[in-house]
Structures are given as C-alpha cells and as structure tokens.
N, C-alpha and C positions, 0 to 999 in steps of 0.2 A: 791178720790182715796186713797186707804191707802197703803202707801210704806213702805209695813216692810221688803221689798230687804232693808232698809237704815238704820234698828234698830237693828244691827248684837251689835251693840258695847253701847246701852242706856239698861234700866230697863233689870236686869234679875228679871223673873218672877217665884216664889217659891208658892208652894203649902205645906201648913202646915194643916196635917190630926190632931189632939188631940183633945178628949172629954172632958179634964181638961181645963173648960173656961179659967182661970188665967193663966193657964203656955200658950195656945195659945195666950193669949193677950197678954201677955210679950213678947211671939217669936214673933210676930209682930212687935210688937214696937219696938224690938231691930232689926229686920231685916229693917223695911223699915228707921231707922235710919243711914241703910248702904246702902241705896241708892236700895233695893230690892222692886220690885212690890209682895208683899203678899194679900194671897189669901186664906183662913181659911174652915176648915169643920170638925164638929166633929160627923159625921156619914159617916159609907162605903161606902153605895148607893151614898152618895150627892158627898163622894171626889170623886169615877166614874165618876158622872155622870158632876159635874165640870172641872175636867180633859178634857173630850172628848170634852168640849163644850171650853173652852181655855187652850189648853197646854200648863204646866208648864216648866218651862227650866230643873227642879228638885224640886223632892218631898221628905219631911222628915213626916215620918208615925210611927204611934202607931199600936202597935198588937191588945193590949183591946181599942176595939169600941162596941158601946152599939149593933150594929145588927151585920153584917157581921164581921169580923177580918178583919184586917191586910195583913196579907197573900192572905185573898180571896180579897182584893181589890188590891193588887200587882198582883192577878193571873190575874186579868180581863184586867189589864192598859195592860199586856202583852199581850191578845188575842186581842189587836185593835192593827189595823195599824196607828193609829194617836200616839198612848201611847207606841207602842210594845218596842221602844227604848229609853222610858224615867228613867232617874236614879232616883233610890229610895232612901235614906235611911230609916232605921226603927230605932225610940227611941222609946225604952220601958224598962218598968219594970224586963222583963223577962232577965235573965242570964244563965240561963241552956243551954248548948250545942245544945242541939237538937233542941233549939227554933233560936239561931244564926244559924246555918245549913241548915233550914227550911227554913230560909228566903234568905239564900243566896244564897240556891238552886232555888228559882223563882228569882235570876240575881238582888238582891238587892248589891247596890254597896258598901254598907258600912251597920254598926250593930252597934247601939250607946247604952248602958243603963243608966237610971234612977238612982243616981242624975249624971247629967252630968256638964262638965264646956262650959259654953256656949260660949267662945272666942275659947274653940279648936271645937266647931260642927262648928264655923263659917268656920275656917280655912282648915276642913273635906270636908264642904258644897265644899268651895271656888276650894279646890283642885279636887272635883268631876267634880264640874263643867269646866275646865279645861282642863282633862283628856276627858271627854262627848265633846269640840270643838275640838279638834286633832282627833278625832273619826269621827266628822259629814263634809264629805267635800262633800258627793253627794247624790241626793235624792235618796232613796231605789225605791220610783217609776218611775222615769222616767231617773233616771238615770244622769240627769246633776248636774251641780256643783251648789252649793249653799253656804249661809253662809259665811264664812271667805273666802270661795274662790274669791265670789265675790266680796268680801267685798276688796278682795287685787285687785284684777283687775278691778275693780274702781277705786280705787288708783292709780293704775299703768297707765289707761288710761290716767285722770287728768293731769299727768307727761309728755304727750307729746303735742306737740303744735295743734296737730289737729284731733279730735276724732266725732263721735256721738254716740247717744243712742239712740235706742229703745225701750221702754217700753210697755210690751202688757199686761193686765189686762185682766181676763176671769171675768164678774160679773154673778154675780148668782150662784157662782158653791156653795156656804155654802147651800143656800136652796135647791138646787139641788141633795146634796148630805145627807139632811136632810127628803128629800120627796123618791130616790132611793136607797141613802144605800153607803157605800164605797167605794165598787165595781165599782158601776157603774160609782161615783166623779173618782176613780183612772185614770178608762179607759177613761176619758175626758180630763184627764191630762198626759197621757199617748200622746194620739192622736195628743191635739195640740202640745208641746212636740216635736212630728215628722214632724209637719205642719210645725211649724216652724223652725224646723233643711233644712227642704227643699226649703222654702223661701230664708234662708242663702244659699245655695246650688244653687239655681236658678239665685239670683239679689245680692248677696255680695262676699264678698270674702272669699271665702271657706277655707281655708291654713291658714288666720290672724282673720276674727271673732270668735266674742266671745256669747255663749248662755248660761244659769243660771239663776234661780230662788230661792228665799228665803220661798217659800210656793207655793200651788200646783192651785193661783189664779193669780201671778204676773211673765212673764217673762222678762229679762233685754238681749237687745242684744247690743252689744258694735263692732262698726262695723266703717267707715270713712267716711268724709261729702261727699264725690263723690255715694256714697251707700246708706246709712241711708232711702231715701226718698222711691228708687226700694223697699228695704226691706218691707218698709212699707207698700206701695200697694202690693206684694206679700203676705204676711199676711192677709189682710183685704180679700183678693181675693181666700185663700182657708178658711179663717174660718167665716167669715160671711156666707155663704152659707153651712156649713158645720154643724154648732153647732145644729141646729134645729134637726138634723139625731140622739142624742144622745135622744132623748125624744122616746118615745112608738109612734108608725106608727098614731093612735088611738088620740092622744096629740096633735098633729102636727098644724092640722088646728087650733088650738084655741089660738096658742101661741103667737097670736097679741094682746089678748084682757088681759094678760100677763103683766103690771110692768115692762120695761126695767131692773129696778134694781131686780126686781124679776127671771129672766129668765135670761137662759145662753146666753149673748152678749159679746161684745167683745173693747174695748180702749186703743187706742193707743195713747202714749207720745214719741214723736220726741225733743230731743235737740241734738245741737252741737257746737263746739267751736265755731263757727260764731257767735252765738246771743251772746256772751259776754265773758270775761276770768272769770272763777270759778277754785276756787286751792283749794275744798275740797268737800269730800261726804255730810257731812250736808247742804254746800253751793248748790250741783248740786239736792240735794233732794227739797231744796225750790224754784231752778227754775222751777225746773218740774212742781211742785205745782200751780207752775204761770203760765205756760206752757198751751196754748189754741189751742190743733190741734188735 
C-alpha cells in the first residue's frame, strides 16, 4: 500500500524542462542537494507526457525546446485535470515584454531570465511552492480535504487519548484510468467519495468524523474506537459490490480472470489507540504498514 496521505511534509518533487544538458545537470544536483526529488526532460512531448504520469509539486521550464515550446507544453499541463493547477516557472533567454506576458497569460507563476542567480530561483521556487500549499486544502474533484488539512488532523487526532482510522485504498484506479480516460478515473472517485461520506453517515458519528484524501486512490477516515469497525463493514458492504458497475456492461463478466492489483478492488486499514500509544504521523504511517486487517 503506498500512503502518500503521509508524504504531505518529505520530497518535494520538481520537474526541470532544459535542453542545455549541463545547466539541467547542475539544476539537479543543486536541487536534490536541497533535499528535492528532481526529475529532468529536455523535450516538450517527454516533459507532458512525464508530468501526467508523476506530478510534479512545481515545474521550472524553458521557452526554446528543440519540438514544441514552452508555452505549448504549459498550454497542455493546463488542459489536464491532473496538471491544470500545477505552478510553472519559465527560465529563459527571452526578455522581451511580450514573451513575459505570454507566459503569464497561460497562469505561469513566475518569469525567470537567463543568466540567473541560482540561490534567489531557489528562494522564488521555495516561495511558489508555499503560496501553491495555502492554495491546495480540497480536491477540485471530489471535493474533500486533502494535504495539509489532513495532514493537521492527524496531528490533532494523535493529541487525544482515544482515536481510530480508517484507511480505504481503491487499487487499480492508475490502470483504470489509463485504459478509460480521466473522466471516467474522476467519476470513480467521485462516487466512492459519496460511498463513503454515507458509511460515515450510516455507522459513525456524523457531527465529529473526519473524511479526506491525499490523492484520488487513498481515503483516510478519522472516526473513534466505539465506530472505526461499523465504518468499516459499511464501506466494504457499498463498495465491494459496487466497483465492478464502473467497467462497460460488456467487461463485467471477465473481471475475475483480472489481477486483483490490476482491477478496481478495494483495502481497508483499521488502527486505533488500543493497539499501542503512537505520538506522531510517521510513527501511525509505519503501524499501518504493519497493520494486517
């Protein structure tokens, strides 16, 4: 299970577009000497098509690219709903008015030129990224809290003597949504989403839990040890039977001969104060890990 509800606060991940091998290997090495996950492309198509396949936290990009520009691969990160709200910078050569404008009119957050000092893109980078977490408290698709939100009421749970979690995992939804399309991923995570807004509703307490997700595969419910277990049978009991309706009528019968990891199922992580005292997020992410239910 990979719990990146827990990785709100390790690696930021940077996407560094330049076709000048040497100055990208330097911004590499100088980035991930600051603790940055980088990630290199010196063609348009590839920084796309990398982007959509692992999102960057923030991308620093060149106008002159040997195929597409600059621009046209900022146009494109914007027409996906995985990239639409990713910040850009653009370093380049260009300084003419109209080329800053240009770019700032497709929602690039910042305009760097060529030669630049590299401890203030750091401190540019830093502050973008900053301004982009104050910004991100709820999913655009399904509408709950995510990221820093959860990331505090986590924290805050921690802090009282007697809590649980929930943990529900959708697997399969990356190939799922690599074989139907966005669309169809959204409205899966849309749905369960509401499934399990209703579970809460049905078997917890409605008025004091908590629902939020860090991505559109992992949801975290933060609910109390008298609850935690109801919850959990409720869940299993609208979406086990429910996911298989998201495939084409046509699909349906074959989906047993289907890779569990392949196919949209469904896992659930129960912990609570009861199995042991944990007084921090990294602590409750490695019981989960150990966590067998």
């Amino acid at each position: 299970m990979v719990f990146s509800i827990f990785a709100v606060s390790e690696q930021i991940k940077l996407l560094i577009v330049e076709d000048d091998v040497d100055l990208a290997e330097m911004l590499k090495t100088y980035f991930q000497s600051h603790g940055y996950q980088v990630t290199t492309a010196s063609w348009g198509e590839d920084a796309v098509q990398t982007a959509l396949e692992n999102v960057p936290d923030v991308a620093v990009l060149d106008i002159r690219l040997p195929d597409i520009d600059g621009y046209e691969v900022c146009r494109r990160l914007r027409q996906h709903r995985l990239t639409q709200n990713l910040p850009v910078i653009f370093l380049t050569e260009r300084r003419d008015r109209e080329d800053k404008l240009a770019g700032l009119e497709l929602g690039a957050v910042d305009y760097i030129t060529k030669p630049f000092d590299i401890s203030e893109l750091r401190l540019r980078l830093r502050n973008t990224l900053r301004r982009a977490s104050l910004q991100t408290m709820n999913s655009p698709i399904t509408g709950l809290p995510e990221t820093r939100l959860v990331q505090e009421q986590l924290e805050n749970m921690l802090a009282q003597p007697e809590w649980a979690i929930v943990l529900v995992e959708i697997t399969g939804l990356g190939k799922f949504r690599n074989r139907y399309g966005f669309v169809a991923a959204d409205d899966v995570a849309r749905a369960v989403s509401l499934m399990l807004t209703n579970a809460i509703e049905e078997s917890g307490n409605k008025a004091d839990d908590f629902i939020g997700h860090a991505d559109l595969t992992e949801f975290i419910i933060v609910t109390t040890p008298e609850k935690y277990q109801a919850i959990k049978e409720s869940c299993l009991t609208r979406l086990v039977p429910s996911l298989p309706y998201f495939y084409p009528a046509a699909e349906r019968e074959t989906l047993d001969e289907i890779a569990e990891t392949d196919r949209l199922s469904v896992r659930i992580t129960t912990l609570s104060s009861q199995d042991g005292a944990i007084s921090s997020v990294p602590e409750l992410r490695a019981a989960l890990k150990q966590a067998d239910n």
